[in-house]
C-alpha positions as CSV (number, residue, x, y, z in Angstrom):
1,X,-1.2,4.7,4.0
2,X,-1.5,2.1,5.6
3,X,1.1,1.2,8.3
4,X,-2.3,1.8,10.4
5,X,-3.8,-0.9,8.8
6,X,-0.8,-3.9,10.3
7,X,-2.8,-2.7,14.2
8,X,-6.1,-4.1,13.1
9,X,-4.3,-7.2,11.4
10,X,-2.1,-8.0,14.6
11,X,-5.3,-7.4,16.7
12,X,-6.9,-9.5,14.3
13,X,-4.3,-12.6,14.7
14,X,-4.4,-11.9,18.5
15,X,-8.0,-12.6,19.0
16,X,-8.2,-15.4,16.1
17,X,-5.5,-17.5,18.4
18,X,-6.2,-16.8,21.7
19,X,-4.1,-17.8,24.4
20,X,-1.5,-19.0,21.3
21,X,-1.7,-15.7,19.9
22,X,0.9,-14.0,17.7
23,X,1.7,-11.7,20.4
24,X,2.0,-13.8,23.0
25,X,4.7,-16.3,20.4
26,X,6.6,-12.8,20.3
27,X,6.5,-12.2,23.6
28,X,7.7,-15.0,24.7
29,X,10.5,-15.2,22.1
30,X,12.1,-12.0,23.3
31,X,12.1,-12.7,27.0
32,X,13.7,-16.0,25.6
33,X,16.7,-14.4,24.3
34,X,16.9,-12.1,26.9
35,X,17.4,-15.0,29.3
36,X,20.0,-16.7,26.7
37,X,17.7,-19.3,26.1
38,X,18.7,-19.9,22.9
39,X,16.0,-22.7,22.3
40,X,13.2,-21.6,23.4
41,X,14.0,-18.6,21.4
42,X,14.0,-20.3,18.6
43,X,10.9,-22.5,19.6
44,X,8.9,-19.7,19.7
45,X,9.9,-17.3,17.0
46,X,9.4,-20.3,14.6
47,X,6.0,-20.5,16.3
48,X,5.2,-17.0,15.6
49,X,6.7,-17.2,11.7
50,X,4.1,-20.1,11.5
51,X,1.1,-17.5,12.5
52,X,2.4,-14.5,10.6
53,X,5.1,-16.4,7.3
54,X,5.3,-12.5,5.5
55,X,6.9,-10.3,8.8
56,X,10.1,-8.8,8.2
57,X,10.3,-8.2,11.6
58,X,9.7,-12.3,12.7
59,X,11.7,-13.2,9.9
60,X,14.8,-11.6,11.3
61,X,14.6,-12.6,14.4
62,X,14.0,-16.4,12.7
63,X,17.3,-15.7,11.3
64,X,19.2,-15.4,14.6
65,X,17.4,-17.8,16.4
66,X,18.3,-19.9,13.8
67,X,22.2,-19.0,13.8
68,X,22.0,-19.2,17.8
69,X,21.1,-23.1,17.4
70,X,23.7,-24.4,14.6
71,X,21.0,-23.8,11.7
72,X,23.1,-22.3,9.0
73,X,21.2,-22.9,6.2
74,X,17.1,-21.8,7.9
75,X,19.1,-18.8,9.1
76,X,19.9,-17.7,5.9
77,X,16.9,-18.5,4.1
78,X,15.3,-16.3,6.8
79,X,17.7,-13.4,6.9
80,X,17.3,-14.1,3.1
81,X,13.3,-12.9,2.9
82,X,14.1,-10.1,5.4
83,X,16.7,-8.4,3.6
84,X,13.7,-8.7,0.8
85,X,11.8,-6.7,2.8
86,X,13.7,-4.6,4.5
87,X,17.2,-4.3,3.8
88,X,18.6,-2.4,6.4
89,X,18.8,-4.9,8.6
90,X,21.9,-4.9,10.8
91,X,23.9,-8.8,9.4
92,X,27.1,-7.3,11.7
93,X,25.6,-8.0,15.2
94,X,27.3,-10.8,17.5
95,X,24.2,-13.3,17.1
96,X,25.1,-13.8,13.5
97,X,28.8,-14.3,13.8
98,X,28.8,-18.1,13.4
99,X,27.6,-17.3,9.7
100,X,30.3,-15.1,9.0
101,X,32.6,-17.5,7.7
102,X,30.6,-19.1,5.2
103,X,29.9,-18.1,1.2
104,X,25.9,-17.4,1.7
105,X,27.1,-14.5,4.2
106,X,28.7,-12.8,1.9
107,X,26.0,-13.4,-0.7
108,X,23.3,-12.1,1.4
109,X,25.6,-9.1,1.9
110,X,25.9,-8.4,-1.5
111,X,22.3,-8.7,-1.8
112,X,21.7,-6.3,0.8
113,X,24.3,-3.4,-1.2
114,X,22.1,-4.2,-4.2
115,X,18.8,-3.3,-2.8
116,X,20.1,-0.6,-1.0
117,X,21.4,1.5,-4.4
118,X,18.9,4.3,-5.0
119,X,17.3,4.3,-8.4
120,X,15.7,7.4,-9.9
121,X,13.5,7.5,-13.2
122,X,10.8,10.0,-12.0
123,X,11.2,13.9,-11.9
124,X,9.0,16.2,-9.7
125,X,6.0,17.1,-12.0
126,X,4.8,19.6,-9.5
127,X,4.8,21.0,-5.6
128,X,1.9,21.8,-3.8
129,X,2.7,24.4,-1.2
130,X,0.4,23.7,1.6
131,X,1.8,21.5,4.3
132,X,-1.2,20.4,6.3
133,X,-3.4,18.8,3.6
134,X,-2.0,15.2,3.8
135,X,-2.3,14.1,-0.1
136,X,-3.0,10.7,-0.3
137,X,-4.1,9.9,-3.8
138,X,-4.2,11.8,-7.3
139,X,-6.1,11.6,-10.6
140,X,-6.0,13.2,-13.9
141,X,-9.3,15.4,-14.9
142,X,-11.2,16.2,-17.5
143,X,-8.7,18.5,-19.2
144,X,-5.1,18.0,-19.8
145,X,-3.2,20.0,-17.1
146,X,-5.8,19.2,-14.7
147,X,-5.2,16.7,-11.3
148,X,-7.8,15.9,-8.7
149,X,-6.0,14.9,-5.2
150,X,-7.5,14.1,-1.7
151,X,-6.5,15.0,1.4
152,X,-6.8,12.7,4.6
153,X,-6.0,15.4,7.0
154,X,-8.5,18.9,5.4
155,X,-11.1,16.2,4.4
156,X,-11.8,17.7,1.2
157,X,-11.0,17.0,-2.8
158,X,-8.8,19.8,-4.3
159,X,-8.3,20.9,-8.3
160,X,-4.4,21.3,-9.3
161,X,-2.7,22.4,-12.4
162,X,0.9,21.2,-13.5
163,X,2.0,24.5,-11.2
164,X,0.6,23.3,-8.3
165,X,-1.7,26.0,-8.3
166,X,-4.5,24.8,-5.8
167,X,-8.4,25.3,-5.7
168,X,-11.0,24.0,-3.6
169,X,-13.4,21.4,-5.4
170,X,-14.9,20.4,-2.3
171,X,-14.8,22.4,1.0
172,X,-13.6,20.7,4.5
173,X,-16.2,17.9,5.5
174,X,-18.5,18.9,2.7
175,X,-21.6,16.3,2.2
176,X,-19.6,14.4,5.3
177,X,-16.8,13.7,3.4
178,X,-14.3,12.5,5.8
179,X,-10.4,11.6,5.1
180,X,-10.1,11.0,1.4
181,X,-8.8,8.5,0.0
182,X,-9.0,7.5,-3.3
183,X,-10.4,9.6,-6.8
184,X,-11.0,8.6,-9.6
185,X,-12.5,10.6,-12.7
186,X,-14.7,9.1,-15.3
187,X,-14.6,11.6,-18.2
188,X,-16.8,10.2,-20.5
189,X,-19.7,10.6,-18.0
190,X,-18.7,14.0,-16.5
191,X,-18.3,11.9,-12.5
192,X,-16.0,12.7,-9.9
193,X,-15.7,9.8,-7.9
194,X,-14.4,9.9,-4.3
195,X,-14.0,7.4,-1.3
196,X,-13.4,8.8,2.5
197,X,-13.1,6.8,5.8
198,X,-12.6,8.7,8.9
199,X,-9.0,8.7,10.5
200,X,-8.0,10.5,13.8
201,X,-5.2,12.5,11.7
202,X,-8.4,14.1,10.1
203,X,-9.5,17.4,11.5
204,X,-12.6,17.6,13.9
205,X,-11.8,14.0,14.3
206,X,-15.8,12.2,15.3
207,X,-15.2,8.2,15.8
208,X,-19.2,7.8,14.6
209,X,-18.5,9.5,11.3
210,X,-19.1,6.8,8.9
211,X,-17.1,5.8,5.8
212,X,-18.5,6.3,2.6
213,X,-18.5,6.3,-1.7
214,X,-19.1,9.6,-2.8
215,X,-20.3,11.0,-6.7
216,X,-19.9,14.2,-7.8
217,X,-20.7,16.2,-11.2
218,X,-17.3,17.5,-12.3
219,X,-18.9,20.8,-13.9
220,X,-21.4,21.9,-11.1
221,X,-18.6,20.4,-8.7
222,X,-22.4,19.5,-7.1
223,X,-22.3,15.9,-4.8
224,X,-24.7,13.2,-6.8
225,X,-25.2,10.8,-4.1
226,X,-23.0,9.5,-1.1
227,X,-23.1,5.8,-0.7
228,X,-22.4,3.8,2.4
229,X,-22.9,-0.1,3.1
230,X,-26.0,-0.9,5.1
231,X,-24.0,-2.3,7.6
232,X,-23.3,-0.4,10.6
233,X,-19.9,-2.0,10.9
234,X,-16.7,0.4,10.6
235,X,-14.7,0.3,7.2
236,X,-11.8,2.0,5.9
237,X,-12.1,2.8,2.4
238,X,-8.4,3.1,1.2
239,X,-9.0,3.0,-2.6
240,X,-11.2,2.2,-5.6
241,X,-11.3,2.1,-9.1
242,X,-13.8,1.9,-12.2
243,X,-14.5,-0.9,-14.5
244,X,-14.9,0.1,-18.4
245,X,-18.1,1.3,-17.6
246,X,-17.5,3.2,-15.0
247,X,-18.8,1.4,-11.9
248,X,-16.9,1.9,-9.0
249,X,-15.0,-0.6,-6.6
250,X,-13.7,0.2,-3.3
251,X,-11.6,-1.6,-1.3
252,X,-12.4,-2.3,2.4
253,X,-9.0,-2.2,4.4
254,X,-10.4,-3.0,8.0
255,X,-12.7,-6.3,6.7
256,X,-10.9,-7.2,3.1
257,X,-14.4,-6.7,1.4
258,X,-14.7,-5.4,-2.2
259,X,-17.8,-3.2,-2.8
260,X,-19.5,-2.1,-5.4
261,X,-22.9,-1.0,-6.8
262,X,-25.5,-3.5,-7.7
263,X,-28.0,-3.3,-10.0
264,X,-30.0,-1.1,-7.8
265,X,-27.2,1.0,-7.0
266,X,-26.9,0.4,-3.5
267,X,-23.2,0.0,-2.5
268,X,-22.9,-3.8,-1.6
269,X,-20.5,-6.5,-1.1
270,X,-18.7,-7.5,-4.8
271,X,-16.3,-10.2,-3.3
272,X,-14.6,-11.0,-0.3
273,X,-12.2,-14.1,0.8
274,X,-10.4,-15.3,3.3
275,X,-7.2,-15.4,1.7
276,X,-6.9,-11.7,2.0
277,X,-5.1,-9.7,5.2
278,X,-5.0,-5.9,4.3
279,X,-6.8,-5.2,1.0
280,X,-5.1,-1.8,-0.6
281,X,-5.0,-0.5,-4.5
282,X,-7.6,-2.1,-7.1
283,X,-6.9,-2.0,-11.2
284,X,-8.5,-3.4,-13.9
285,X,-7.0,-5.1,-16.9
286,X,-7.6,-3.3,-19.9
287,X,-9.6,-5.9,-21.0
288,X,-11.7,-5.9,-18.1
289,X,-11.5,-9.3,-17.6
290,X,-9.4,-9.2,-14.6
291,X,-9.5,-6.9,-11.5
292,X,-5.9,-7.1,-9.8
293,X,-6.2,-6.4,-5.9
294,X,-3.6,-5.5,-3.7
295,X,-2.6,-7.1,-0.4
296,X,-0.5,-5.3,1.8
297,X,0.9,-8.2,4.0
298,X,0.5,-11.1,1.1
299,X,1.1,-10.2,-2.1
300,X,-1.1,-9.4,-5.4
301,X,-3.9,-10.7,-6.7
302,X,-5.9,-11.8,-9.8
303,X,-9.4,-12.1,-9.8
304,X,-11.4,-12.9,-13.0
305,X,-14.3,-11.5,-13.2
306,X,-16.6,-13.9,-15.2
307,X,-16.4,-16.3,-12.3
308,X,-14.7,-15.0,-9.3
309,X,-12.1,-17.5,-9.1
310,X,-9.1,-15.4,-7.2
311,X,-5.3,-16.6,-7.6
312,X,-2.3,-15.1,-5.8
313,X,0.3,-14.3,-8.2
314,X,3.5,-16.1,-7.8
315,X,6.7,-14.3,-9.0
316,X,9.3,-15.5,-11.0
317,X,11.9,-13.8,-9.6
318,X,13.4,-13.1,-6.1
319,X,12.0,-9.6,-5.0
320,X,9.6,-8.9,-2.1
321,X,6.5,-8.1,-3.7
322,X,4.2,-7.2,-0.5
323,X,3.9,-3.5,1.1
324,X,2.0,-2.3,-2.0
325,X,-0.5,0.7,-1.6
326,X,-1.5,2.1,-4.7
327,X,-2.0,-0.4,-8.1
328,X,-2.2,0.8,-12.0
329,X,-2.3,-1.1,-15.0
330,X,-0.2,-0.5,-17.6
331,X,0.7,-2.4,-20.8
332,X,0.7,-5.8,-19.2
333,X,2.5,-4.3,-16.3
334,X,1.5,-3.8,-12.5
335,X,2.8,-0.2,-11.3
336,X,3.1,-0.9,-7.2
337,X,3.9,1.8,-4.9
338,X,5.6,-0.2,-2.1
339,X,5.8,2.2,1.1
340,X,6.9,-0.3,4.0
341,X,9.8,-1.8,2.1
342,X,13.1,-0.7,2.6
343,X,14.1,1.6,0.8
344,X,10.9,2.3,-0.2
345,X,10.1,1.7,-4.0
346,X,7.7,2.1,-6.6
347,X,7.9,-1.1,-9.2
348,X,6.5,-2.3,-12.6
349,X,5.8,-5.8,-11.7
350,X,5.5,-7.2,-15.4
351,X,3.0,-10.2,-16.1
352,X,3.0,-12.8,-18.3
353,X,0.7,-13.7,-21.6
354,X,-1.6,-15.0,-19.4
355,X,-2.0,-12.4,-16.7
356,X,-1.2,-15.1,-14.0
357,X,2.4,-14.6,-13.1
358,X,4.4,-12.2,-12.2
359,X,7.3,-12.5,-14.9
360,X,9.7,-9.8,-14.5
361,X,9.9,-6.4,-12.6
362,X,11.4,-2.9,-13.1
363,X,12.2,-0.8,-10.4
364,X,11.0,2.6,-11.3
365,X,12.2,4.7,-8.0
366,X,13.6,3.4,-5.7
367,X,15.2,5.4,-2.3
368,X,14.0,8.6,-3.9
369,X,14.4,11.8,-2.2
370,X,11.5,13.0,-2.4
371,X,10.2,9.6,-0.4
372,X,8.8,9.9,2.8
373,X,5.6,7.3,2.2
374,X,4.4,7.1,-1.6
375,X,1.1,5.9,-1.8
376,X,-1.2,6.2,-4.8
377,X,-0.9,7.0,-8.6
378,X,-2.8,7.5,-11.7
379,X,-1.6,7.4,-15.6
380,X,-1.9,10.1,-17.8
381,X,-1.6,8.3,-21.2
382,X,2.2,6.9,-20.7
383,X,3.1,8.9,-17.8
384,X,2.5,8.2,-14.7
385,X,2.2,10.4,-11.6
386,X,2.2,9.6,-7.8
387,X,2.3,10.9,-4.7
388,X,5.9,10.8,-3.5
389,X,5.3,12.1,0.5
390,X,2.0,11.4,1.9
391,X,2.2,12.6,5.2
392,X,1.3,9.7,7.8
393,X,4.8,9.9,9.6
394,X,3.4,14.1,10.0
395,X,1.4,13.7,13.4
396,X,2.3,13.2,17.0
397,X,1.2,9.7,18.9
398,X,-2.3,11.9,19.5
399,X,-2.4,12.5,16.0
400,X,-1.7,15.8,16.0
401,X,-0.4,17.5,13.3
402,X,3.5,18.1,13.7
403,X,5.0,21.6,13.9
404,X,5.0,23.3,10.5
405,X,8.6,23.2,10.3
406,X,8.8,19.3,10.7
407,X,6.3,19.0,7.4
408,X,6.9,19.0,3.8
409,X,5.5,20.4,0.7
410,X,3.4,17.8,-1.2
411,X,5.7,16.2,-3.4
412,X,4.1,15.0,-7.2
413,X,6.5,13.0,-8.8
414,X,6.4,11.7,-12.7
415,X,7.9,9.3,-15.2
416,X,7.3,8.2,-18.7
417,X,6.4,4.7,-18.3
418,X,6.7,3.8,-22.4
419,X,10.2,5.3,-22.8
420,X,11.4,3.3,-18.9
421,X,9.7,-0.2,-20.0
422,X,10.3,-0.3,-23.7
423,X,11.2,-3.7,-24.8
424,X,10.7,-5.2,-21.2
């Protein structure tokens, strides 16, 4: 999704810093090397790094500035956490020759091989053949064979079967639904649970549309009640989930707020820090002691419950974990779609006893074909399915919708997670 999402961070750090903004550092930086000023290249690259650590982008550049200035070893741990990220960055340019010679080069290279192999565990569980609907998220329903998807660009929620035979649950814009997010289906109390946000890529596009939580009756396919916070302010709904009890909580892309429904059922602010940049996927433990909160720019997060103390999780292994969209629990294990690394990957991050650590991963896909943006998932008992091609890269700069023939078919893919993760 949510390559969107980086604008309103970057215009975030702008205004934050003022006249020592990010994009000023960046600026400056490049007309810096332009001129062959090798120092104040590095000055302020190192400046902008300081503002933004987690940039691929700044990162590189860090890298060669570095190398420019006699800095072997910060090149390389800066080329290092780029290749991380993405790891088709060109190592064979001029402004890196004086590393060539040395061992770390050809470890780095190496590295970069490595994380560019293509792994496949997940087959295509179905095809939806409608090009314009813009899937971005997918639920199992109430009966097996049955999958609930939204659609950011028809603004409605539609009914699949494993053939990828379509109906309508919702119409377009019905109850002012807007671009759909995330679903979510509560089968023991018969609730369809929806979040939408309005995006230009929608149809009949209205900037005062407002974002909002939406509950439906899976039998009468009937809306409940819409929800929206009582502040006017915009939000961007990317995803939610439900606690044990089904109780929904939505993450707030555009101000890094969780909400939820309190006691009265009004849709209000569950918990919100300043430790977050781009808040994405949401999952509960399945204890329910611990909601697990995706940070597109940072990382993952823990947050328990009983007191609301939030940790990052550190990782005990080197592997980017940031770029993650959609977030499942499974067995201990953190299913992460990962859609602005490169290649672009969807990993079981596995924690440790005490849920606090990321111990070990597994890369589940990895460069898959049927790539071109994964976002969001759902299990279905041990398998899990996710949507492989959500179709942000399917617009013009206007955010038009692309000629037919430049679109895909929406692309479900699925693995077995048990038989992939047995004895990690």
């Amino acid at each position: 999704m949510k390559r969107f999402i980086l604008f309103f961070f970057f215009l975030a750090v702008s205004w934050a810093y003022g006249q020592s903004n990010l994009q000023e550092y960046m600026t400056a930086s490049r007309e810096a090397y332009k001129a062959k000023d090798n120092k104040k290249f590095y000055d302020m690259i190192v400046a902008a790094h300081k503002l933004h650590p987690y940039h691929q982008g700044i990162l590189y550049n860090a890298g060669i500035a570095a190398a420019l200035n006699g800095l072997p070893d910060e090149a390389f741990s800066y080329l290092r956490k780029a290749i991380l990220i993405k790891a088709d960055y060109n190592l064979d340019i001029d402004d890196l020759a004086s590393l060539r010679t040395l061992p770390q080069f050809n470890e780095i290279k190496t590295l970069q091989a490595e994380l560019q192999q293509q792994v496949v565990h997940s087959d295509t569980a179905f095809i939806i053949r409608q090009k314009d609907l813009h899937i971005e998220s997918i639920a199992p329903g109430e009966r097996p064979g049955i999958f609930y998807l939204g659609s950011i660009h028809k603004r409605k929620i539609i009914q699949s079967d494993e053939k990828g035979n379509i109906t309508d649950f919702t119409t377009s814009a019905q109850d002012g639904l807007t671009s759909v997010f995330g679903i979510k289906v509560d089968k023991k109390n018969n609730i369809l649970w929806a979040c939408a946000s309005p995006m230009p890529e929608m149809e009949n596009f209205d900037s005062v549309s407002r974002s909002g939580l939406f509950k439906y009756d899976l039998k009468s396919k009937k809306l409940i009640k819409r929800y929206a916070p009582a502040t006017r302010r915009d939000h961007t709904f990317g995803d939610l989930t439900l606690d044990e009890k089904g109780r929904p909580f939505v993450s707030d892309s555009k101000n890094n707020v969780i909400y939820s429904l309190d006691d009265s059922g009004n849709l209000t602010e569950f918990f919100a820090s300043d430790q977050f940049w781009s808040l994405q996927g949401l999952t509960f433990s399945d204890d329910g002691k611990y909601l697990f909160i995706a940070d597109y720019v940072k990382g993952i997060f823990r947050l328990r419950l009983d007191d609301k103390v939030l940790i990052q999780l550190p990782a005990a292994f080197d592997l980017a974990v940031k770029s993650v969209d959609g977030l499942t629990f499974y067995k201990n294990n953190l299913i992460a779609i990962q859609n602005l690394v490169v290649p672009m990957r969807a990993t079981a991050y596995k924690l440790n006893g005490t849920k606090d650590k990321l111990a070990g991963y597994e890369i589940i896909d990895r460069g898959h074909a049927a790539f071109n943006e994964p976002t969001i998932g759902c299990l279905l008992n041990d398998d899990f399915y996710y949507v492989a091609n959500s179709l942000w890269s399917g617009y013009t700069q206007d955010h038009r919708l692309k000629p037919e023939t430049q679109l895909q078919d929406v692309v479900i893919l699925k693995t077995n997670l048990k038989s992939l993760l047995k004895g990690k």
